[in-house]
Biopython code that builds the backbone (N, CA, C, O; Angstrom):
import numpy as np
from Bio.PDB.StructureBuilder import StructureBuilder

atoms = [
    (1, "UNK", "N", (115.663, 88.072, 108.067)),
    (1, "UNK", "CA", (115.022, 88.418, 106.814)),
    (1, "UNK", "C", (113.514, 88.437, 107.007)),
    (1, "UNK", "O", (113.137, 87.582, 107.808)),
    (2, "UNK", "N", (112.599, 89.155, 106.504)),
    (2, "UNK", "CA", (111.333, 89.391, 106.510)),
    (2, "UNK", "C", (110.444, 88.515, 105.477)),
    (2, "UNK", "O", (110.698, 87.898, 104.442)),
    (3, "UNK", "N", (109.597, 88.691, 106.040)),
    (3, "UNK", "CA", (108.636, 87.273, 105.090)),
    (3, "UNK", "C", (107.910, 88.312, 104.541)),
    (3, "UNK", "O", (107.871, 89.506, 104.836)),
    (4, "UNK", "N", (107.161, 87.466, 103.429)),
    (4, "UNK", "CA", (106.410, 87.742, 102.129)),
    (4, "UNK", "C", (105.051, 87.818, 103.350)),
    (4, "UNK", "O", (104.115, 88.463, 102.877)),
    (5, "UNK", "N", (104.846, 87.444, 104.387)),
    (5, "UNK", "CA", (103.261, 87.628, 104.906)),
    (5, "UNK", "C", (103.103, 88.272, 105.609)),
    (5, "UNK", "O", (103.983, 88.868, 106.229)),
    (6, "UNK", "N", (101.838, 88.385, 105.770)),
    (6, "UNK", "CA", (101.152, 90.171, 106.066)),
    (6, "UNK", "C", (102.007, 90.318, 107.309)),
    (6, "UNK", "O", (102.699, 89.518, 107.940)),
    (7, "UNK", "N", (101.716, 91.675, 107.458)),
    (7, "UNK", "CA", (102.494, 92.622, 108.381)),
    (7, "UNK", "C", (101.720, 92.212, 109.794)),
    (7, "UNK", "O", (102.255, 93.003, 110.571)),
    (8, "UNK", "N", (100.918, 91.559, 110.463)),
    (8, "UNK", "CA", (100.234, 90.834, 111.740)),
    (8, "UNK", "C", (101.038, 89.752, 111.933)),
    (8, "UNK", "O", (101.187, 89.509, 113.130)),
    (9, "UNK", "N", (101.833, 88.724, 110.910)),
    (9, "UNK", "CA", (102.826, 87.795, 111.555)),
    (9, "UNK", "C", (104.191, 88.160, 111.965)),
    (9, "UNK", "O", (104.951, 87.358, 112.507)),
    (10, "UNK", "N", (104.439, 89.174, 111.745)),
    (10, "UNK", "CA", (105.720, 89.448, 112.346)),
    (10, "UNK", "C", (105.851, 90.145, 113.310)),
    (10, "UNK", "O", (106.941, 90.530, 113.733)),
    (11, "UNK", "N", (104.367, 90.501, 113.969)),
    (11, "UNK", "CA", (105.029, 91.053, 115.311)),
    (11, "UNK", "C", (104.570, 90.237, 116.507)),
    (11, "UNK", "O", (104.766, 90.594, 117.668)),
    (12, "UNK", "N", (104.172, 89.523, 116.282)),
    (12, "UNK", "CA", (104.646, 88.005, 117.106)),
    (12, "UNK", "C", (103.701, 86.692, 117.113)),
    (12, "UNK", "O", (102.616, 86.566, 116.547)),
    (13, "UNK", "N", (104.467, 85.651, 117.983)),
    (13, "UNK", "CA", (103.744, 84.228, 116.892)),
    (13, "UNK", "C", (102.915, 84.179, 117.893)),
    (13, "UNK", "O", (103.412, 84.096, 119.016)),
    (14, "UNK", "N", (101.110, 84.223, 117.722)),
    (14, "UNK", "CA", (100.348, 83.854, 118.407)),
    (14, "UNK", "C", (100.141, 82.145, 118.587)),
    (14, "UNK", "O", (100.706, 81.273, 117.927)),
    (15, "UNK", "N", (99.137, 81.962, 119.710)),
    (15, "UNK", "CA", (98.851, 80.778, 119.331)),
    (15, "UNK", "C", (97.320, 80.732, 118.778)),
    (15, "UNK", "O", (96.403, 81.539, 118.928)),
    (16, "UNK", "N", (97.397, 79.135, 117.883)),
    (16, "UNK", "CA", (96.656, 79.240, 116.656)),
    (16, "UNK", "C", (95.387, 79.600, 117.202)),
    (16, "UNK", "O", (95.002, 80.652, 116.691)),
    (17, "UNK", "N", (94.478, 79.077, 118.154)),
    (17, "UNK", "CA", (93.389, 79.624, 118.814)),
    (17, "UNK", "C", (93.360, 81.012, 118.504)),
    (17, "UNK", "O", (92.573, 81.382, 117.633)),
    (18, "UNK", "N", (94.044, 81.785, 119.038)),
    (18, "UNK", "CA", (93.917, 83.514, 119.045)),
    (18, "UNK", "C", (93.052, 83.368, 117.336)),
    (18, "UNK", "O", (91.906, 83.818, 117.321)),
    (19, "UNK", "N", (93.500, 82.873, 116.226)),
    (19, "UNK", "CA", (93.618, 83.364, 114.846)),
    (19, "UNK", "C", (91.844, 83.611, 114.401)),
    (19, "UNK", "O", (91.450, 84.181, 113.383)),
    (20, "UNK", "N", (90.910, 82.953, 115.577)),
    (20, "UNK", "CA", (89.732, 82.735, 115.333)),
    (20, "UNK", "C", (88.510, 83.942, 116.190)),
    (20, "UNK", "O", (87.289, 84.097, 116.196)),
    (21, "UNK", "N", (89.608, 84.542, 116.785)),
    (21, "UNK", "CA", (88.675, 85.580, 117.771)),
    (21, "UNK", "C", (89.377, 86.787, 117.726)),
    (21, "UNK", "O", (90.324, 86.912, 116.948)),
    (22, "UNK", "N", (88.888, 88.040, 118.754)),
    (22, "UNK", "CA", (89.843, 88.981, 118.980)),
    (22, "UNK", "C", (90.198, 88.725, 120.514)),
    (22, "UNK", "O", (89.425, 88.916, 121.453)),
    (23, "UNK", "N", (91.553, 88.241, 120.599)),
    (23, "UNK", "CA", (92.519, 87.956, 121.644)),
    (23, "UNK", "C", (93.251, 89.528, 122.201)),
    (23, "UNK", "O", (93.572, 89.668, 123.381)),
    (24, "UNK", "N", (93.365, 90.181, 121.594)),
    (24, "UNK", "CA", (94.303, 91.267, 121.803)),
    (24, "UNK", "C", (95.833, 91.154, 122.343)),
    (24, "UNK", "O", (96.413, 91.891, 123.140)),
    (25, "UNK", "N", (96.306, 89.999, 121.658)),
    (25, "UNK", "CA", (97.628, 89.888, 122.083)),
    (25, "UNK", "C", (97.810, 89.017, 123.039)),
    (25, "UNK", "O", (98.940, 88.536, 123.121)),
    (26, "UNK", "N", (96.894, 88.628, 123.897)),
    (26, "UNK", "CA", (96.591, 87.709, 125.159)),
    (26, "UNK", "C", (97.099, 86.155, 124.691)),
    (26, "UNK", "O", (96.716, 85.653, 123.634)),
    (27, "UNK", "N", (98.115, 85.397, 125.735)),
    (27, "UNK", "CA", (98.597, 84.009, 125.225)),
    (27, "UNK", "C", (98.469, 83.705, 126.409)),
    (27, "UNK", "O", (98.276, 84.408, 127.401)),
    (28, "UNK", "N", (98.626, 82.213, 126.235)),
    (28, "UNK", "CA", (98.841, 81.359, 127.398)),
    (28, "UNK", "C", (100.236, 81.552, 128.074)),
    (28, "UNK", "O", (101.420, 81.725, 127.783)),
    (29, "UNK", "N", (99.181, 81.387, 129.431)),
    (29, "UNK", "CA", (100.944, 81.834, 130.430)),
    (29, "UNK", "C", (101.261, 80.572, 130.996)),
    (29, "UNK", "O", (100.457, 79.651, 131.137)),
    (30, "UNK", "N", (102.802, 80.558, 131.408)),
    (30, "UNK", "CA", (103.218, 79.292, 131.974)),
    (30, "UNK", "C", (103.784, 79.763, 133.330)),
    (30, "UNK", "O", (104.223, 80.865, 133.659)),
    (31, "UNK", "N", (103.652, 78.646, 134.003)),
    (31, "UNK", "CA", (104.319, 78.586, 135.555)),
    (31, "UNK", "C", (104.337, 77.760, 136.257)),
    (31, "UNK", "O", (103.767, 76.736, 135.879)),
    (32, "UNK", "N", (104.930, 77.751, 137.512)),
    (32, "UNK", "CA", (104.600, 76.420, 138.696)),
    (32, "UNK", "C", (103.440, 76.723, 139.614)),
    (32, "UNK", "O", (103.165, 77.818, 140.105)),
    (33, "UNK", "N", (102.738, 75.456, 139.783)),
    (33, "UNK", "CA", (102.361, 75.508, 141.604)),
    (33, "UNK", "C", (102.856, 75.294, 142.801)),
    (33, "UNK", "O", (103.581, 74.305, 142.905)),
    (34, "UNK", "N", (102.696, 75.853, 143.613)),
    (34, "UNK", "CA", (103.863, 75.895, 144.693)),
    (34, "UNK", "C", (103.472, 75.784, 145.749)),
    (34, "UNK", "O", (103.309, 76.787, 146.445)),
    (35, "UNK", "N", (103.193, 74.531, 146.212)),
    (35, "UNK", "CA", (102.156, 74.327, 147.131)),
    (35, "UNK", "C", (103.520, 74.236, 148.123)),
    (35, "UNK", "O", (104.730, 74.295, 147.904)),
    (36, "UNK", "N", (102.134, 73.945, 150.135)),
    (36, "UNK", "CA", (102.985, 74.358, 151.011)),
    (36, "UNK", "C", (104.052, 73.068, 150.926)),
    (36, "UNK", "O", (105.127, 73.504, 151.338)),
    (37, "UNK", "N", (104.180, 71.770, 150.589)),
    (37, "UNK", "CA", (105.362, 71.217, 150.259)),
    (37, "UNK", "C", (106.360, 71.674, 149.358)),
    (37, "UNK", "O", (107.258, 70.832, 149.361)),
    (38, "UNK", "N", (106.633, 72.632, 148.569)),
    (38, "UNK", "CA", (107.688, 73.168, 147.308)),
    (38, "UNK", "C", (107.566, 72.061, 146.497)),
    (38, "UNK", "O", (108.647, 72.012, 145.910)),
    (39, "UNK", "N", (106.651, 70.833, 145.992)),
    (39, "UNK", "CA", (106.771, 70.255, 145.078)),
    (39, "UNK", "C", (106.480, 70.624, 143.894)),
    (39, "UNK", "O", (105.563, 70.027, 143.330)),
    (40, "UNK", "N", (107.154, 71.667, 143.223)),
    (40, "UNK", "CA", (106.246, 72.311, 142.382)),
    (40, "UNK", "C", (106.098, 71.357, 140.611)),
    (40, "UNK", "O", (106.965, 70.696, 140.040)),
    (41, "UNK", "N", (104.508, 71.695, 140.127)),
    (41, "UNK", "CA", (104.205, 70.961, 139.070)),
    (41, "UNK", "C", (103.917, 72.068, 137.909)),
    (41, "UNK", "O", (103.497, 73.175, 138.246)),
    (42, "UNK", "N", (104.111, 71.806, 136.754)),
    (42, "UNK", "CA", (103.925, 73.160, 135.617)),
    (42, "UNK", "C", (102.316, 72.692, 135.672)),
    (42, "UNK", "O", (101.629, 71.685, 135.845)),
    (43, "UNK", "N", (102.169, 74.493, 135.332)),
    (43, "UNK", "CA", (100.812, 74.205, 134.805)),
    (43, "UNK", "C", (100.479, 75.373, 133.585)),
    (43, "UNK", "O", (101.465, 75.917, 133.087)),
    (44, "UNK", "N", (99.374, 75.697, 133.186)),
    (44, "UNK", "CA", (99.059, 76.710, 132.414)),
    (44, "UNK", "C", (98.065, 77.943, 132.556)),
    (44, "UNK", "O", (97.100, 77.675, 133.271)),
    (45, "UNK", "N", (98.077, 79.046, 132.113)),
    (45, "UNK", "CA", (96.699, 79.767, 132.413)),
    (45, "UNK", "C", (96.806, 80.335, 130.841)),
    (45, "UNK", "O", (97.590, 80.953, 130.121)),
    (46, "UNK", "N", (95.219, 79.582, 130.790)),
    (46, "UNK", "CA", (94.131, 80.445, 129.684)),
    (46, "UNK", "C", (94.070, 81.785, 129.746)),
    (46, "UNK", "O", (94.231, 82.341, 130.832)),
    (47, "UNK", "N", (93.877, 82.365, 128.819)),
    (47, "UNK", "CA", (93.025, 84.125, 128.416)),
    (47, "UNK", "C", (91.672, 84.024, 128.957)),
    (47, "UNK", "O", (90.881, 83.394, 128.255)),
    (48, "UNK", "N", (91.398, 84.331, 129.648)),
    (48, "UNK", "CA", (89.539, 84.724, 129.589)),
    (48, "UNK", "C", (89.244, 85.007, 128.553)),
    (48, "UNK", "O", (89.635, 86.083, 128.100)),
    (49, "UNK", "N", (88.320, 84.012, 127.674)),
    (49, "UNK", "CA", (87.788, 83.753, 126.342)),
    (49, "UNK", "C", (86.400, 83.708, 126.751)),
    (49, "UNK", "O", (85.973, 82.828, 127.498)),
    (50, "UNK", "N", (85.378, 85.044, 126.067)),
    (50, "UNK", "CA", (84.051, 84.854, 126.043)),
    (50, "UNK", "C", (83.099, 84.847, 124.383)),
    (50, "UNK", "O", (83.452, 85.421, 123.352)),
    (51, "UNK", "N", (82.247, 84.277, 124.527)),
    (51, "UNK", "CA", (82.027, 84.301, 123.282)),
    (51, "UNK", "C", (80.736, 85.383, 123.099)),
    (51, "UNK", "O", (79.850, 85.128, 123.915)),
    (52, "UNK", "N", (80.528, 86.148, 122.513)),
    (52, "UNK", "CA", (80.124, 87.202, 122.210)),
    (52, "UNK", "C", (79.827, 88.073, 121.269)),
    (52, "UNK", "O", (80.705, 88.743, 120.726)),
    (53, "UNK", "N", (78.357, 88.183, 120.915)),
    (53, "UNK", "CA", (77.576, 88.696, 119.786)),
    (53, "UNK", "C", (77.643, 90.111, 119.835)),
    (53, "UNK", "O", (76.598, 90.651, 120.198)),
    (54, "UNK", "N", (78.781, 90.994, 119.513)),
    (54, "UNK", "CA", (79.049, 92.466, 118.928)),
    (54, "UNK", "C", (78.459, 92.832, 117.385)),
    (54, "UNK", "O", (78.704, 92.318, 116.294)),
    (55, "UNK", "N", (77.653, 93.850, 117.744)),
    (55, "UNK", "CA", (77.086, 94.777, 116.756)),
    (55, "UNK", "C", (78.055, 95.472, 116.264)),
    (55, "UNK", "O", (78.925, 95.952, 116.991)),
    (56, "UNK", "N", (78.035, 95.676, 114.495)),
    (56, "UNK", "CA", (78.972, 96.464, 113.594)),
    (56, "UNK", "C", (77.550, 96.976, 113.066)),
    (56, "UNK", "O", (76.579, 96.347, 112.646)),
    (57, "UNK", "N", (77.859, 98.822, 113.300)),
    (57, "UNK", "CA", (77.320, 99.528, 113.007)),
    (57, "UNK", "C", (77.373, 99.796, 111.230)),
    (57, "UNK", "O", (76.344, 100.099, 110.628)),
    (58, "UNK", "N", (78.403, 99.674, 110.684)),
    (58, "UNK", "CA", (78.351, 99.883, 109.473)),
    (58, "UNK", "C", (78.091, 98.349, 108.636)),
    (58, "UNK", "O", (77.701, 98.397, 107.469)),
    (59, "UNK", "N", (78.349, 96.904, 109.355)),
    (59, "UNK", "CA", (77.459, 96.054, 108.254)),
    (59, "UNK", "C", (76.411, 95.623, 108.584)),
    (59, "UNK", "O", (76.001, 94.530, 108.195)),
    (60, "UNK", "N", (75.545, 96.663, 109.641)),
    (60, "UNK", "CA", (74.333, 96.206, 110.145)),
    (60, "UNK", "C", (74.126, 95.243, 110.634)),
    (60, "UNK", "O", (72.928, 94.976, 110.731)),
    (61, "UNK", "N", (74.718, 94.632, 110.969)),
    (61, "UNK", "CA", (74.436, 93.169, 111.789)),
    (61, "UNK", "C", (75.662, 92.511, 112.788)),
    (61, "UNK", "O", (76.888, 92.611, 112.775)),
    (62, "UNK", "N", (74.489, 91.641, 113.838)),
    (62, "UNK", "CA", (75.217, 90.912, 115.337)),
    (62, "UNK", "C", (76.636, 90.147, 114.483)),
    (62, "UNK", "O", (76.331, 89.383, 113.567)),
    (63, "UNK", "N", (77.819, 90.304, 114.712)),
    (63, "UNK", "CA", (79.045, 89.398, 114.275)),
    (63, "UNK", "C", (79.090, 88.065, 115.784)),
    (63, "UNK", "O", (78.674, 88.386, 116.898)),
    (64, "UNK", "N", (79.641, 86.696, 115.498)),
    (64, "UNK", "CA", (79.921, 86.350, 116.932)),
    (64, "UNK", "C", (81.056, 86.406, 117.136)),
    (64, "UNK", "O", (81.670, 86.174, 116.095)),
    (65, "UNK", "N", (81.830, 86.638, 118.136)),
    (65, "UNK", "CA", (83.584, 86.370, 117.843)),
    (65, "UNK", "C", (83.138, 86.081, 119.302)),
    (65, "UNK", "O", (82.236, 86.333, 120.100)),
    (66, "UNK", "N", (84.811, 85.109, 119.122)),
    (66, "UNK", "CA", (85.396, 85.074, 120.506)),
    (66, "UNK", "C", (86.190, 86.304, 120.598)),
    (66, "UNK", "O", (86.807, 86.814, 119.662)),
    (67, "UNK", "N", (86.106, 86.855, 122.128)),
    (67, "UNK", "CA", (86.887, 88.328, 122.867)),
    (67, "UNK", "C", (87.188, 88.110, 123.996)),
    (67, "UNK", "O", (86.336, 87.852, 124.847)),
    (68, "UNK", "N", (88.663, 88.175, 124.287)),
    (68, "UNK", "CA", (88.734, 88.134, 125.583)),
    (68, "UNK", "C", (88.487, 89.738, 125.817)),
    (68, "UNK", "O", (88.326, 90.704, 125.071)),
    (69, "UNK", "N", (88.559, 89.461, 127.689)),
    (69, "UNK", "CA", (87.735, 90.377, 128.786)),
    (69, "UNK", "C", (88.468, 91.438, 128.382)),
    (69, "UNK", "O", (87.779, 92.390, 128.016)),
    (70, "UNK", "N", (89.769, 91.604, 128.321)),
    (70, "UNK", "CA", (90.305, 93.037, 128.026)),
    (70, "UNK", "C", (90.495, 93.815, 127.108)),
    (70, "UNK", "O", (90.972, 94.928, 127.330)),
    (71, "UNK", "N", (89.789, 92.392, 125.100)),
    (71, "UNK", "CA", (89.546, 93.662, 124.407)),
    (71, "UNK", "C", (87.975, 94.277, 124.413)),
    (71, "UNK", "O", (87.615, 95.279, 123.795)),
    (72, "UNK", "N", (86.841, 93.126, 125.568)),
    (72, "UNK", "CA", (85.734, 93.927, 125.450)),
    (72, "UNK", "C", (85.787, 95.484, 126.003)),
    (72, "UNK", "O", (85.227, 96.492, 125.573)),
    (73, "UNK", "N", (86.878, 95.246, 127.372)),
    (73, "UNK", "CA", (86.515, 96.713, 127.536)),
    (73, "UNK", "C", (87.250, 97.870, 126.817)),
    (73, "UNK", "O", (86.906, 99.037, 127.006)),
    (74, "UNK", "N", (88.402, 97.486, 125.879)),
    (74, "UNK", "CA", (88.666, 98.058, 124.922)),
    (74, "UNK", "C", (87.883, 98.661, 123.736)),
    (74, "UNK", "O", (88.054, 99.739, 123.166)),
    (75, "UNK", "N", (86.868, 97.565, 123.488)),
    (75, "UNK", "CA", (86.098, 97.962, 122.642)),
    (75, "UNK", "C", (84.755, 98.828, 123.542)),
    (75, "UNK", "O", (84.235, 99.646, 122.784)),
    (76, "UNK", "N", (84.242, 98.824, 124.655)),
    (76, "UNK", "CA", (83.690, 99.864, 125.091)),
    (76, "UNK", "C", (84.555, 101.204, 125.293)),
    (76, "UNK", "O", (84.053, 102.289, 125.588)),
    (77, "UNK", "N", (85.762, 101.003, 125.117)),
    (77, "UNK", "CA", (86.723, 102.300, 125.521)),
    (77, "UNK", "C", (86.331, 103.460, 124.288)),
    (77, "UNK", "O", (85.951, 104.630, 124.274)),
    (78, "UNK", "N", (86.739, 102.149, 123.027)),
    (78, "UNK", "CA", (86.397, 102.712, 121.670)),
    (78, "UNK", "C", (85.223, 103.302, 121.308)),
    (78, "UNK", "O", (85.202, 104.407, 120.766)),
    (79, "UNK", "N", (84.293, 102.700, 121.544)),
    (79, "UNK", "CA", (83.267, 103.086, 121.291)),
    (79, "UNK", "C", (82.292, 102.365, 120.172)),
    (79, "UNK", "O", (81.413, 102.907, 119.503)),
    (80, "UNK", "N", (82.679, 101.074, 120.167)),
    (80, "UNK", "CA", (82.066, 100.033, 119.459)),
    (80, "UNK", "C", (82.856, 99.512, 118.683)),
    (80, "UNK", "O", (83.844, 100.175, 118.368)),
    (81, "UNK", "N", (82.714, 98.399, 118.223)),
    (81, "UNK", "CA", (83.633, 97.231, 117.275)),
    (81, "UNK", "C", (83.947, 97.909, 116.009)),
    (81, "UNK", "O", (85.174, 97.910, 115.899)),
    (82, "UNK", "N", (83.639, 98.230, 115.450)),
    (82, "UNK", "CA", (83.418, 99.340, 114.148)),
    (82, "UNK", "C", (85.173, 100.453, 114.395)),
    (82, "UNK", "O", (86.165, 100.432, 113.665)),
    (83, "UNK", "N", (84.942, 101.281, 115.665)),
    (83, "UNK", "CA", (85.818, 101.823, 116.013)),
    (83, "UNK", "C", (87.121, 101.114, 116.387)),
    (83, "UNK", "O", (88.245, 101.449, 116.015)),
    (84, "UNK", "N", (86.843, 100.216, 117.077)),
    (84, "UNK", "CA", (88.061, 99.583, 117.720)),
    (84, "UNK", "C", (89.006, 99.093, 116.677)),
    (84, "UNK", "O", (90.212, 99.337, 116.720)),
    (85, "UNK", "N", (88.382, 98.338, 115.659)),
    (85, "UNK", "CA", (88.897, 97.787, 114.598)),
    (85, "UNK", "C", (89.743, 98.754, 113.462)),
    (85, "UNK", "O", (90.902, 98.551, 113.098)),
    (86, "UNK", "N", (88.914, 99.773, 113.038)),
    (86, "UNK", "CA", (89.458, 100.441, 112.718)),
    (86, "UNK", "C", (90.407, 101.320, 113.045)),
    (86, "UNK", "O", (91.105, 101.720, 112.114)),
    (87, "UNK", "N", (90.677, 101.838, 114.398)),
    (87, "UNK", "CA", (91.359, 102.448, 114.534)),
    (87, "UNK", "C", (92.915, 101.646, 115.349)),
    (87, "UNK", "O", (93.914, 102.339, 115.543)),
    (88, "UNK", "N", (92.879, 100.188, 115.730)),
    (88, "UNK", "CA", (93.650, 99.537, 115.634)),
    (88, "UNK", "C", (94.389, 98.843, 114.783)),
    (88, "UNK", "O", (93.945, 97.970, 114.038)),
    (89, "UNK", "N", (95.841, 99.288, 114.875)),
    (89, "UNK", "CA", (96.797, 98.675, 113.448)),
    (89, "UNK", "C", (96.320, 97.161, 113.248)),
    (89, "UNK", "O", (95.643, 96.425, 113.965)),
    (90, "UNK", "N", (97.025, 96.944, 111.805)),
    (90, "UNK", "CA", (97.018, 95.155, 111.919)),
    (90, "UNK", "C", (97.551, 94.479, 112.552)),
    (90, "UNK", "O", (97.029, 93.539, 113.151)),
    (91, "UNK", "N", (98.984, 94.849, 112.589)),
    (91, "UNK", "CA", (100.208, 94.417, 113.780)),
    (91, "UNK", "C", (99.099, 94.080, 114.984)),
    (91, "UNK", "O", (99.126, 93.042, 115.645)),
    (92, "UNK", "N", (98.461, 94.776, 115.088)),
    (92, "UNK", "CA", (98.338, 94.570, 117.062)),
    (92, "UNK", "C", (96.853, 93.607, 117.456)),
    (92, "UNK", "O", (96.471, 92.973, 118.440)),
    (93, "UNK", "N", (96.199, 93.974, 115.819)),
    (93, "UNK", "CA", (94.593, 92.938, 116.407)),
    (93, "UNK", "C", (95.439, 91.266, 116.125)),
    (93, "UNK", "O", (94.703, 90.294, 116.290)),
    (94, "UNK", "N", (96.475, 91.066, 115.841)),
    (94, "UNK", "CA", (97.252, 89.280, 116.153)),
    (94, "UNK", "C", (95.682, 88.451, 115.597)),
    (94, "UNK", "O", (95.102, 87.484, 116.090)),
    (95, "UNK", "N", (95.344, 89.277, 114.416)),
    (95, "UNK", "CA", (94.401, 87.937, 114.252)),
    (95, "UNK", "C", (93.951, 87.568, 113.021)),
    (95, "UNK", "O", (92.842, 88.085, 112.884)),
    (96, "UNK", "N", (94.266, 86.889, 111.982)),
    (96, "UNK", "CA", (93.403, 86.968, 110.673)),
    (96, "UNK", "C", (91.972, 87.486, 110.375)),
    (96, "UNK", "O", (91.795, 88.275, 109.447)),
    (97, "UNK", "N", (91.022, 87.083, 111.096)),
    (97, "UNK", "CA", (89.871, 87.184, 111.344)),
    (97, "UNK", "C", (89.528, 88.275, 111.678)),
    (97, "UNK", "O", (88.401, 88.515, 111.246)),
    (98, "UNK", "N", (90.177, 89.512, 112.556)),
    (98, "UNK", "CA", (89.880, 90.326, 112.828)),
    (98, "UNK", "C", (90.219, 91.610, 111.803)),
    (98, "UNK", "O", (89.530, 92.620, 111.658)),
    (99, "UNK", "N", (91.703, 91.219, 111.017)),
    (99, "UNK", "CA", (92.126, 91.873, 109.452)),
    (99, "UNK", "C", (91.329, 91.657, 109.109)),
    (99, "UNK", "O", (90.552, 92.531, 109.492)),
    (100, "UNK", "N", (90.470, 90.472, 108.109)),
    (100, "UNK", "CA", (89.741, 90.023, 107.514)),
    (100, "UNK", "C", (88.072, 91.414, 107.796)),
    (100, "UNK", "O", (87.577, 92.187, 106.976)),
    (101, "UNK", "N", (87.888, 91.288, 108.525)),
    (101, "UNK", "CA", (86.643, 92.041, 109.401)),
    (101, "UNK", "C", (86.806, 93.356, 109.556)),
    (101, "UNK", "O", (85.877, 94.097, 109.876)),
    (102, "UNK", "N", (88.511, 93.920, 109.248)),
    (102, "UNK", "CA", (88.593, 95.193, 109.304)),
    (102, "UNK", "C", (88.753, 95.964, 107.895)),
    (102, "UNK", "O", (88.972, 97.162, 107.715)),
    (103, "UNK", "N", (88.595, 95.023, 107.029)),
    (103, "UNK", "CA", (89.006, 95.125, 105.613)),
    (103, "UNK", "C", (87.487, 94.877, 105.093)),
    (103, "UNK", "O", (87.091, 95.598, 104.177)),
    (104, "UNK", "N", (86.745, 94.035, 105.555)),
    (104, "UNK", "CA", (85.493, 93.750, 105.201)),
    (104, "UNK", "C", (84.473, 95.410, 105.623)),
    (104, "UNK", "O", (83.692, 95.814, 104.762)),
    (105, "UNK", "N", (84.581, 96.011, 106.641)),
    (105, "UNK", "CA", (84.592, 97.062, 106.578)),
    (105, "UNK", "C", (84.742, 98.540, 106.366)),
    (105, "UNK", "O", (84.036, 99.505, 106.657)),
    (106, "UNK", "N", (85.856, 98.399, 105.783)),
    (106, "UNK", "CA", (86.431, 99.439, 105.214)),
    (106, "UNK", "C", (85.871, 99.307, 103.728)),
    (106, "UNK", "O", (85.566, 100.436, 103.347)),
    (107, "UNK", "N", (85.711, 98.690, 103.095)),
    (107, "UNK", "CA", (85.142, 98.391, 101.927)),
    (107, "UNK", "C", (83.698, 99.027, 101.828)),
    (107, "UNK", "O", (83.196, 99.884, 101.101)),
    (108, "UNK", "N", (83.258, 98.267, 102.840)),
    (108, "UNK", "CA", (81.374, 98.632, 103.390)),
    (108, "UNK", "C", (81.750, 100.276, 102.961)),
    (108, "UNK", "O", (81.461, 100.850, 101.912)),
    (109, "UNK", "N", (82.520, 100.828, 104.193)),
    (109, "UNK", "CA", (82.610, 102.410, 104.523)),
    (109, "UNK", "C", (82.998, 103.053, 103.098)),
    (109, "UNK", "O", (82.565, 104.203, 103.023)),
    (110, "UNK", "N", (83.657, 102.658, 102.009)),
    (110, "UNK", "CA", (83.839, 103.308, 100.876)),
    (110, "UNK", "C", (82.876, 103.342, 100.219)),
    (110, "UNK", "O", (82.488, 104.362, 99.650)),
    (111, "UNK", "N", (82.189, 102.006, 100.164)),
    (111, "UNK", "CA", (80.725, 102.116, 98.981)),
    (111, "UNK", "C", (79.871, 102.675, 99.251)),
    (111, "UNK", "O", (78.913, 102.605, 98.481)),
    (112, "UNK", "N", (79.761, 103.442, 100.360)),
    (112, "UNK", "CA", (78.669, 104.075, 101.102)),
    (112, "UNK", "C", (78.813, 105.540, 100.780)),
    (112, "UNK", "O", (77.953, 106.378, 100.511)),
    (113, "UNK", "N", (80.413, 105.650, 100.897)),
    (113, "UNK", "CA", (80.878, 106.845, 100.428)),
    (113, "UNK", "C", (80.397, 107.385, 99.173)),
    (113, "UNK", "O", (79.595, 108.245, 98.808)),
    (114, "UNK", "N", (81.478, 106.251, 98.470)),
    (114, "UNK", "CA", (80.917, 106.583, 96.609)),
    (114, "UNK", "C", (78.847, 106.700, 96.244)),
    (114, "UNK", "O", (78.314, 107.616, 95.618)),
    (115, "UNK", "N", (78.433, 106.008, 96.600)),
    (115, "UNK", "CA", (77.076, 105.788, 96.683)),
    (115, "UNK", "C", (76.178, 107.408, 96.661)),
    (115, "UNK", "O", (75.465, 107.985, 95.840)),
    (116, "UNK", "N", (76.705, 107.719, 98.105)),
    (116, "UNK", "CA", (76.531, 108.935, 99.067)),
    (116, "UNK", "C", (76.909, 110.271, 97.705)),
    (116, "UNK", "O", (76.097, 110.929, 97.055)),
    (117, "UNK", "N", (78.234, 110.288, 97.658)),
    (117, "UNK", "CA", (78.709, 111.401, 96.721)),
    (117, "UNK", "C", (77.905, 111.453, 95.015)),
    (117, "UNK", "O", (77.666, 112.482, 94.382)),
    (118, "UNK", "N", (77.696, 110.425, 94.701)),
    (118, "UNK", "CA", (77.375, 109.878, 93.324)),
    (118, "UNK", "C", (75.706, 110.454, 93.505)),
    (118, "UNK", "O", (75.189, 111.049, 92.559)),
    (119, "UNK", "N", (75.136, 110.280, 94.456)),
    (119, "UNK", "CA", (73.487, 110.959, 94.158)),
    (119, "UNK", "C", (73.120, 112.127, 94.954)),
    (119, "UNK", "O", (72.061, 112.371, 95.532)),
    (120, "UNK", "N", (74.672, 113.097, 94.836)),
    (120, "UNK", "CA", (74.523, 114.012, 95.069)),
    (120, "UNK", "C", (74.433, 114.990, 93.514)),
    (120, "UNK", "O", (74.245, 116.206, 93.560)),
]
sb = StructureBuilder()
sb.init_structure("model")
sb.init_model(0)
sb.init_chain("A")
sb.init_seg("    ")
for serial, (resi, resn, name, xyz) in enumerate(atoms, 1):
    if name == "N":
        sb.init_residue(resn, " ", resi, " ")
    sb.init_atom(name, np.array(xyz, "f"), 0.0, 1.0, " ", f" {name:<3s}", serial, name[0])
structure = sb.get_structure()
């Protein structure tokens, strides 16, 4: 059965960290070490998490987020944070913060609109 919450929790359970940056789907991985005895011990691997002051062209100003390495170069793919965001579903930015920021923009981009048309 489907839940009453937004359409970003159901396509899969991040961990809570991700909810504060743009992760792009990126989780912690698990595995052994396997050293030359085979005693092997679990361990974990982190996302490459950088923290990083991206410019949004439409609310004029430095945002900080945490990004890991593979959605910065995503977002150079895009062609700036502005783009990336927008043109990525909710499902897939796995992040409140980054909905939050893509909705906070889209808003910007309408009043600019109406504004624009209105003193014409």
């Amino acid at each position: 059965m489907l839940s009453a919450g937004p359409t970003y929790e159901l396509a899969r359970a991040t961990f809570k960290r991700a909810q504060r940056g743009l992760f792009g789907g990126k989780h912690i991985q698990f595995g052994n070490n396997n050293p030359f005895s085979k005693k092997k011990t679990r361990r974990s691997w982190l996302p490459n998490i950088q923290n990083k002051k991206l410019y949004s062209a439409t609310l004029d100003k430095h945002l900080e987020l945490k990004v890991t390495t593979s959605v910065l170069r995503t977002i150079d793919k895009k062609g700036g944070l502005d783009p990336y965001l927008l043109e990525t579903r909710d499902k897939n930015l796995f992040s409140e913060k980054a909905v939050q920021l893509k909705n906070t923009i889209l808003k910007q981009q309408q009043q600019k609109k109406v504004s624009s048309s209105s003193s014409l």
